[in-house]
C-alpha positions in Angstrom: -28.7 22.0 -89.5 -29.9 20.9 -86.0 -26.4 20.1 -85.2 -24.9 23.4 -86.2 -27.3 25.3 -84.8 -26.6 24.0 -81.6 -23.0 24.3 -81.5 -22.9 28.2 -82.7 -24.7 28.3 -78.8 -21.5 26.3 -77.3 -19.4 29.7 -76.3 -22.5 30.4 -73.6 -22.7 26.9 -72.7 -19.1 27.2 -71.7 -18.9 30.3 -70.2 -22.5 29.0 -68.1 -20.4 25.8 -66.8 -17.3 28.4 -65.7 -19.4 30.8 -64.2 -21.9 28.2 -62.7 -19.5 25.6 -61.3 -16.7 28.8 -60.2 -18.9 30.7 -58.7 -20.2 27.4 -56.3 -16.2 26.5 -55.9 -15.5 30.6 -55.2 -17.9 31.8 -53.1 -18.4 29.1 -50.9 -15.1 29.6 -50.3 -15.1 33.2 -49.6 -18.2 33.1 -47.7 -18.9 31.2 -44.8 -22.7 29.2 -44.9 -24.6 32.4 -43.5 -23.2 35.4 -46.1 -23.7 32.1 -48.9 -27.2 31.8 -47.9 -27.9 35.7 -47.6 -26.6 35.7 -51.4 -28.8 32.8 -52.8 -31.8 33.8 -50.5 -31.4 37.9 -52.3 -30.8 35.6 -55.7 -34.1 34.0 -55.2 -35.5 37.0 -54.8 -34.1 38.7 -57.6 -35.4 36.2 -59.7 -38.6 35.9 -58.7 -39.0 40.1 -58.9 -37.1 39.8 -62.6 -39.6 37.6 -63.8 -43.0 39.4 -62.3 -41.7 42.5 -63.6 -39.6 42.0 -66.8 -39.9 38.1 -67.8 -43.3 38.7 -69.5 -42.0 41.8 -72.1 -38.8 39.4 -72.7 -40.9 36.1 -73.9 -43.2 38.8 -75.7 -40.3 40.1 -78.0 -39.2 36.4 -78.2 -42.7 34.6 -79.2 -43.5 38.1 -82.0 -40.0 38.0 -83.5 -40.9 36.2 -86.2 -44.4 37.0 -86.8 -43.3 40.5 -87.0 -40.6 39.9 -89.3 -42.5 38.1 -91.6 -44.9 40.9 -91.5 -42.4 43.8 -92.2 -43.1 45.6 -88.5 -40.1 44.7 -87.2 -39.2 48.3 -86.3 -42.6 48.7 -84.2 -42.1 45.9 -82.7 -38.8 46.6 -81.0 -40.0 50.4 -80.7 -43.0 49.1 -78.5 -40.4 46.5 -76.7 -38.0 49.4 -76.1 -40.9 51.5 -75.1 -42.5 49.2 -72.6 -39.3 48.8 -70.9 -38.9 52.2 -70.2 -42.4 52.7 -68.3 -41.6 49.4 -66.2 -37.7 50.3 -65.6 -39.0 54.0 -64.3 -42.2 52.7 -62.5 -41.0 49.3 -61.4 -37.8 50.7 -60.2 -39.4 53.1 -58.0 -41.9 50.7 -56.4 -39.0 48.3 -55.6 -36.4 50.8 -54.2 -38.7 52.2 -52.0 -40.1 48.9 -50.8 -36.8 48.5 -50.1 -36.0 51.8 -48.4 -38.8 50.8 -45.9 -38.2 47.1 -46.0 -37.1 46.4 -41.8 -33.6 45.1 -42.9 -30.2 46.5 -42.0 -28.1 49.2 -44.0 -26.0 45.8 -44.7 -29.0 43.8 -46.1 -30.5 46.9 -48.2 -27.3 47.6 -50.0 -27.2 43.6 -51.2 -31.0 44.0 -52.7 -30.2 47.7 -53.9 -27.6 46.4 -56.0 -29.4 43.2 -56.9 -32.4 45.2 -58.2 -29.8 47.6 -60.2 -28.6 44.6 -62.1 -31.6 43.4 -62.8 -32.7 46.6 -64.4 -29.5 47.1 -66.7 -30.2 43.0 -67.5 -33.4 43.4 -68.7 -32.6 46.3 -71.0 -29.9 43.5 -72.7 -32.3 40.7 -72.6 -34.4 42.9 -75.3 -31.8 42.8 -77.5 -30.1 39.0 -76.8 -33.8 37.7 -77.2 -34.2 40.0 -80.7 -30.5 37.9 -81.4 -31.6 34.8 -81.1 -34.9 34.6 -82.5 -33.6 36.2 -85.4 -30.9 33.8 -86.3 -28.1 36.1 -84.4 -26.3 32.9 -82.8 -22.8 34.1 -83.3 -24.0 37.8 -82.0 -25.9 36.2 -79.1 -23.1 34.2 -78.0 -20.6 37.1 -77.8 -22.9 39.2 -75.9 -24.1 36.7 -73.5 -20.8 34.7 -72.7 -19.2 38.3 -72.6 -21.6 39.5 -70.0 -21.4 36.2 -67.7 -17.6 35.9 -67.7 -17.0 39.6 -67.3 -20.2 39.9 -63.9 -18.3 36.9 -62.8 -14.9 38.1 -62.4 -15.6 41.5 -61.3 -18.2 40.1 -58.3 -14.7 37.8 -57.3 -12.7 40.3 -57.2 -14.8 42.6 -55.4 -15.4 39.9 -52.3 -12.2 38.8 -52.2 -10.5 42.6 -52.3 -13.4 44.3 -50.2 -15.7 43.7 -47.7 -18.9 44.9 -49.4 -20.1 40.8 -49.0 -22.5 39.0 -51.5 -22.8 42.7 -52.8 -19.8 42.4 -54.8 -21.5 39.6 -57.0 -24.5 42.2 -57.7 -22.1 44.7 -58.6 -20.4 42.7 -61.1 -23.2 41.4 -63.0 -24.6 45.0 -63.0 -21.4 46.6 -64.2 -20.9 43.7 -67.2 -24.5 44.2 -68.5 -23.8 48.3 -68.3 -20.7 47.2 -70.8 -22.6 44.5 -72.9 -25.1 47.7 -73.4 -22.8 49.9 -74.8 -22.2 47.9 -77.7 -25.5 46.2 -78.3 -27.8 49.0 -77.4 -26.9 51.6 -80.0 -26.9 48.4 -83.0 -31.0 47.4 -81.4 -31.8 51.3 -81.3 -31.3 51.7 -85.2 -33.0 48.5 -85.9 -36.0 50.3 -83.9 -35.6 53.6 -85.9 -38.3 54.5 -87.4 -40.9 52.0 -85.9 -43.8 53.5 -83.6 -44.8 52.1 -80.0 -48.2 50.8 -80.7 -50.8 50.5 -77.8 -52.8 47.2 -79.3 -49.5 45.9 -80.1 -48.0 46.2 -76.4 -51.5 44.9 -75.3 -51.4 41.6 -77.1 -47.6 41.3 -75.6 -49.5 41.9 -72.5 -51.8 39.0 -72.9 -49.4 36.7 -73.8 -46.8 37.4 -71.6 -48.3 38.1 -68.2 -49.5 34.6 -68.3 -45.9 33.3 -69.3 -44.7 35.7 -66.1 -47.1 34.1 -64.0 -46.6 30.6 -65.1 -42.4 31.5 -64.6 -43.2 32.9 -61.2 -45.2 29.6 -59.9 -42.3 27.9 -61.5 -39.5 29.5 -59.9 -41.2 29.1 -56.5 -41.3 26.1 -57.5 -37.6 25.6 -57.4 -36.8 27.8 -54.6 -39.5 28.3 -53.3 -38.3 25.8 -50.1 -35.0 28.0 -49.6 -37.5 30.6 -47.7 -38.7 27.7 -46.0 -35.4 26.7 -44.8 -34.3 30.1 -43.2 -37.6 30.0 -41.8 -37.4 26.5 -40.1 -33.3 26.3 -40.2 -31.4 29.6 -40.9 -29.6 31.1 -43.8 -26.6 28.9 -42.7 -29.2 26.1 -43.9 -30.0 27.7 -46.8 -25.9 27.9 -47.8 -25.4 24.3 -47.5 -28.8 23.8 -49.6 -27.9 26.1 -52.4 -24.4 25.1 -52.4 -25.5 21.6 -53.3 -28.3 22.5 -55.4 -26.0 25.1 -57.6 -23.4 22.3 -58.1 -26.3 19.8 -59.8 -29.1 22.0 -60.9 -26.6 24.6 -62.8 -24.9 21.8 -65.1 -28.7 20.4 -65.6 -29.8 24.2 -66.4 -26.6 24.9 -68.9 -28.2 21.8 -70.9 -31.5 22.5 -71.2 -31.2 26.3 -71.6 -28.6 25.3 -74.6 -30.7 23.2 -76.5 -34.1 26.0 -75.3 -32.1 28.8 -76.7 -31.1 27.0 -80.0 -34.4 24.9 -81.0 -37.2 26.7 -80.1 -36.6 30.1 -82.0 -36.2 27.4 -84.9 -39.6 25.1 -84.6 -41.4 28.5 -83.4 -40.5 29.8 -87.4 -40.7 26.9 -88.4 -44.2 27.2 -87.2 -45.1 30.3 -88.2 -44.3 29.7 -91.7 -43.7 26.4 -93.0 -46.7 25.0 -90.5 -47.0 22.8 -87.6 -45.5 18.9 -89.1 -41.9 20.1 -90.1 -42.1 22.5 -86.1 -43.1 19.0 -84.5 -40.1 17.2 -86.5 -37.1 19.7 -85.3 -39.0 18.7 -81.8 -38.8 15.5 -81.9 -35.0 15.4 -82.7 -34.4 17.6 -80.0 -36.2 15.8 -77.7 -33.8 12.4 -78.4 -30.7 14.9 -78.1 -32.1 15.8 -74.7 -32.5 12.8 -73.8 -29.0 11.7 -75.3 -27.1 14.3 -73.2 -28.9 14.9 -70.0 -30.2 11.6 -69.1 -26.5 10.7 -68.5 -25.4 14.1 -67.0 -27.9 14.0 -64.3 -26.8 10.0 -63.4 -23.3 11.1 -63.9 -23.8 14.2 -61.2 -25.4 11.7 -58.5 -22.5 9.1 -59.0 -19.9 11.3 -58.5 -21.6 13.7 -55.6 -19.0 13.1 -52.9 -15.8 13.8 -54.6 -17.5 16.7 -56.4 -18.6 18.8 -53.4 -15.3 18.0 -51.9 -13.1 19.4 -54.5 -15.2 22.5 -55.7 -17.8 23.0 -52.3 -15.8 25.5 -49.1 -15.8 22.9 -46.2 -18.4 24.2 -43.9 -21.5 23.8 -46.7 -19.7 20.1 -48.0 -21.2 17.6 -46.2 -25.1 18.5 -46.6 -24.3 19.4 -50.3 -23.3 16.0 -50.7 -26.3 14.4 -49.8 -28.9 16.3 -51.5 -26.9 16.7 -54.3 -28.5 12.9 -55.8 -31.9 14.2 -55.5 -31.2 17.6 -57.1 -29.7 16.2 -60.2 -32.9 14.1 -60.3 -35.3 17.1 -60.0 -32.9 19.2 -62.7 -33.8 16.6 -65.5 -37.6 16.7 -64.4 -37.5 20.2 -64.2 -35.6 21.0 -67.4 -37.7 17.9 -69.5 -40.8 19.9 -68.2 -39.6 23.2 -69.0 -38.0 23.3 -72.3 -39.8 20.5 -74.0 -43.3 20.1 -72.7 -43.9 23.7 -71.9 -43.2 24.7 -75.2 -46.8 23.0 -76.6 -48.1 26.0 -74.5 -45.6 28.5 -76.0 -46.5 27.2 -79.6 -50.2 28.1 -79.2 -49.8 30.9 -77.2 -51.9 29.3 -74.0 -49.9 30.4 -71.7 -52.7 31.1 -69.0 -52.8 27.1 -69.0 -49.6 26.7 -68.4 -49.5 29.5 -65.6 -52.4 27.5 -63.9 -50.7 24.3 -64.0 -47.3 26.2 -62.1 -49.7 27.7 -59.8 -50.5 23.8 -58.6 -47.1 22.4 -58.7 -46.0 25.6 -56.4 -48.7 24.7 -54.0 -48.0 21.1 -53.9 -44.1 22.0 -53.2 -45.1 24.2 -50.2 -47.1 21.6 -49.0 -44.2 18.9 -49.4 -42.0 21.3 -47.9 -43.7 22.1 -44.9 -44.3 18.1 -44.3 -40.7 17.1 -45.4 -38.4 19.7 -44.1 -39.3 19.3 -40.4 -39.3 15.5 -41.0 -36.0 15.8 -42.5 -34.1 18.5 -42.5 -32.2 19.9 -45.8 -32.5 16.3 -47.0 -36.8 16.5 -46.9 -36.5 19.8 -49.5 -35.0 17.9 -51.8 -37.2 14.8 -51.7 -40.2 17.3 -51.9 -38.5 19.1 -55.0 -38.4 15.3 -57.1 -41.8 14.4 -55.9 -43.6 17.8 -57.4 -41.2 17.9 -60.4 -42.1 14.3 -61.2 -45.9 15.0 -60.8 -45.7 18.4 -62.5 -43.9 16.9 -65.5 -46.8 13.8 -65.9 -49.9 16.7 -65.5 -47.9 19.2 -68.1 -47.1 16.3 -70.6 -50.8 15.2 -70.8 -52.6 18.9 -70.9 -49.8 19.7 -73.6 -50.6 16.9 -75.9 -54.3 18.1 -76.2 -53.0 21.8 -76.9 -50.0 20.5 -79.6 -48.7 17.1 -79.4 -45.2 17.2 -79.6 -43.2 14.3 -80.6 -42.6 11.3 -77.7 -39.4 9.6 -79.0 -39.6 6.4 -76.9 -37.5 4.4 -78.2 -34.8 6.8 -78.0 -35.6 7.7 -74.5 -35.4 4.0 -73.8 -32.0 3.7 -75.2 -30.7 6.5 -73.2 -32.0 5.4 -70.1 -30.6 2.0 -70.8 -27.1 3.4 -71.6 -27.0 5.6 -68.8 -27.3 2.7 -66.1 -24.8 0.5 -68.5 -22.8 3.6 -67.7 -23.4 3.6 -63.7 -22.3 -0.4 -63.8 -19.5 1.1 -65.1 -18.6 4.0 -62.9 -19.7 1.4 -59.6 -16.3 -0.7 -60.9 -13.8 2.0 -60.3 -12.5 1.8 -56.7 -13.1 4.6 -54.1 -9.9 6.5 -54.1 -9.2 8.7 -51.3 -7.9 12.0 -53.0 -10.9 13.5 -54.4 -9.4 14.5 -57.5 -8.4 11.3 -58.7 -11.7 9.5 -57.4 -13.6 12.7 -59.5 -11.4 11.9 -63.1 -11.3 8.4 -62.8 -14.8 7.7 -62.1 -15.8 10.5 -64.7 -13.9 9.3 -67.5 -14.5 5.6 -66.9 -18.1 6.9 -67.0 -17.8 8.9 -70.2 -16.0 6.4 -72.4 -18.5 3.4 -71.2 -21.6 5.7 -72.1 -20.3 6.7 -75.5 -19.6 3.3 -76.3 -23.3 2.3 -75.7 -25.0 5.9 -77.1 -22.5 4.5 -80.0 -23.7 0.5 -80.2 -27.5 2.0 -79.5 -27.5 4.8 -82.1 -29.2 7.1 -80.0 -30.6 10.1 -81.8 -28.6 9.2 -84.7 -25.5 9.7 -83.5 -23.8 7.7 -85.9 -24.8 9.5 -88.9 -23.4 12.9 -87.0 -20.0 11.1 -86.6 -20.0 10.3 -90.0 -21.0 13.9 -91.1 -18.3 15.0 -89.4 -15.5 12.5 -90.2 -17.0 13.2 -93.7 -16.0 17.2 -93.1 -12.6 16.5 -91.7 -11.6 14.3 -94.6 -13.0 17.3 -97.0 -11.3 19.7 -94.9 -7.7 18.0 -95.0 -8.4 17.1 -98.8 -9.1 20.7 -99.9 -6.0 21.7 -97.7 
């Protein structure tokens, strides 16, 4: 069930590696290093101002989904979701256009975070309904919207920087334009599910609650991970700040399309599964996700660091490459901390709705980056942001694992952990054999394949997560499938 479950997400997961790894390979080609860090320093931004002012009604209509459907309020609880929005769209949207207005930027600069904050509004009215989708079951739905949305942003921001000269505008524009479209089929469908209901004051307080703390937390975490970017234009530039994100979009992004695949597919599952069938058969579907985790990203983060030079020199614009190169190792390191700490541990704070917990924790491992930071980044450059990003992720992880445990103790699957780990460096002995070609295209295939068929060769000999018993499930199917035909 796991299984298929997690491939009805694979559409998004696809159109997340397109967008994630074209957009690197594009832009940085169509931007030089100072317009490239202008974008990722108004992304940060966006991000950070997304999650203080929307995240926290999102992970409410997420975490309530199923409670509410089991209760028969569904319609007042997307009428008080649809409601809320409205009041922070009108009032947050105010407050953050005119701090822009008076914001001491050029006419250039406020056009980049005047779209940017447009497409995060129109977003946040889709996220309602994509997060209603997927805790509800709605994979298929869910996956047309959301792969729709990113494929259609990303090819209209493209065309709009390489046809005019409105800059990293263009990619605002485009993501703003494709959720306006996504809307105008998925709005009208989530209004007539809320028909009917009533916005209810106690009910959008207890969202409140629960999801200003899971805001917070997000905020502390997102400085967290780019947090040091503001660091860098202040110590280095923007141009600094290109060659940083440059690398750190090429590793993080394939790390993120992982984890976000196997967040978006298991935890609306083990949170139902919690909420009515009780907490052993929620701590169950964890644990098997946890080995799949394991299974998969243990490998893609070792495979990202093996292959970092040919890899920023195929898909990176030559005047970010070389720095992107060498922090790219560490990054891929700090993406599987990050992403074990995010969508496993965290989600024993999810489950029992301490969130404030999990925003203090954040808090600290924000701090302890900006300390790093400071120390590392005039010590060593782009380089010292990276090392400061592993060291807090690693600590972070360790504190969250222990507090969680006391809150719900989610499966530890050792022994499948252990398997993967020992797989993945069979799989670096592997990749270290192949020669160093000098085109980057062949040294990229060859050393990727070599790496892929040695790894699935020991998952396969070490069973990790039962993967044998899903290739005979499926060799099973096929041999129905050509019998019946």
């Amino acid at each position: 069930m796991l299984g298929r479950h997690l491939l009805g997400y694979m559409p998004v997961q696809v159109a997340q590696a397109i967008v994630g790894f074209g957009s690197v390979a594009v832009f940085t080609r169509l931007m030089d290093a100072e317009a490239y860090g202008v974008y990722a320093l108004t992304l940060a931004t966006l991000t950070l101002t997304h999650i203080a002012t929307f995240t926290w009604l999102e992970a409410a209509v997420a975490r309530f989904h199923a409670r509410a459907d089991a209760r028969k309020r569904l319609r007042d609880h997307l009428a008080t979701a649809y409601g809320i929005y409205i009041l922070l769209a009108v009032g947050g949207g105010a407050l953050i256009f005119g701090a822009i207005h008076l914001a001491p930027l050029d006419n250039s600069l406020k056009a980049v975070f005047s779209f940017a904050a447009v497409s995060m509004i129109t977003r946040a009215a889709l996220q309602i309904g994509l997060e209603t989708h997927r805790a509800g079951g709605g994979v298929a739905r869910y996956s047309a919207l959301e792969a729709s949305y990113l494929m259609l942003g990303f090819m209209i921001g493209v065309g709009l920087l390489a046809l005019t000269d409105l800059g990293p505008a263009s990619i605002f524009i485009g993501t703003a334009v494709a959720a306006l479209v996504a809307l105008v089929f998925d709005l009208p469908v989530m209004l007539r599910r809320a028909r009917g209901g009533r916005a209810q004051p106690a009910r959008a307080k207890t969202y409140a609650r629960y999801g200003s703390a899971v805001s917070l937390s997000l905020v502390f975490e997102q400085l967290l991970s780019v947090g040091d970017r503001f660091l860098l234009a202040a110590f280095l530039g923007s141009g600094a700040v290109g060659m940083y994100a440059a690398g750190y979009g090429l590793a993080d992004r394939l790390l993120d399309i992982i984890f976000i695949w196997f967040g978006a597919a298991v935890w609306p599952m083990t949170l139902k599964a919690f909420e009515t069938q009780g907490a052993d058969v929620a701590r169950k579907l964890a644990g098997q996700a946890a080995s799949l985790m394991a299974l998969i990203s243990f490998p893609a983060a070792a495979g990202l660091a093996l292959v970092a030079e040919p890899l920023t020199t195929l898909i990176v614009g030559e005047s970010l490459r070389s720095q992107a190169a060498v922090i790219l190792p560490w990054i891929a390191l700090s993406g599987l901390l990050n992403g074990m700490m995010t969508y496993y541990f965290h989600e024993a704070f999810t489950i029992r709705r301490r969130s404030g917990f999990m925003a203090a924790l954040m808090a600290g491992a924000a701090a302890l980056n900006l300390g790093l930071n400071l120390l590392f980044i005039p010590a060593f450059g782009i380089v010292g942001a990276a090392y400061a990003t592993v060291l807090a992720y690693l600590i972070s992880l360790v504190i969250c694992a222990i507090v969680g445990r006391k809150l719900f103790p989610l499966p530890l699957p050792w022994g499948d952990w252990v398997k993967a780990a020992t797989a993945t460096m069979v799989m670096a002995s592997g990749v270290f054999i192949v020669p160093d070609f000098e085109t980057a295209w062949i040294a990229l295939i060859s050393k990727a394949l070599a790496g892929a068929v040695v790894y699935a060769a020991a998952a396969y000999a070490f069973n990790i997560a039962d993967c044998r018993i899903w290739l005979s499930d499926i060799n099973k199917l096929n041999l129905r499938t050509e019998t019946q035909s």
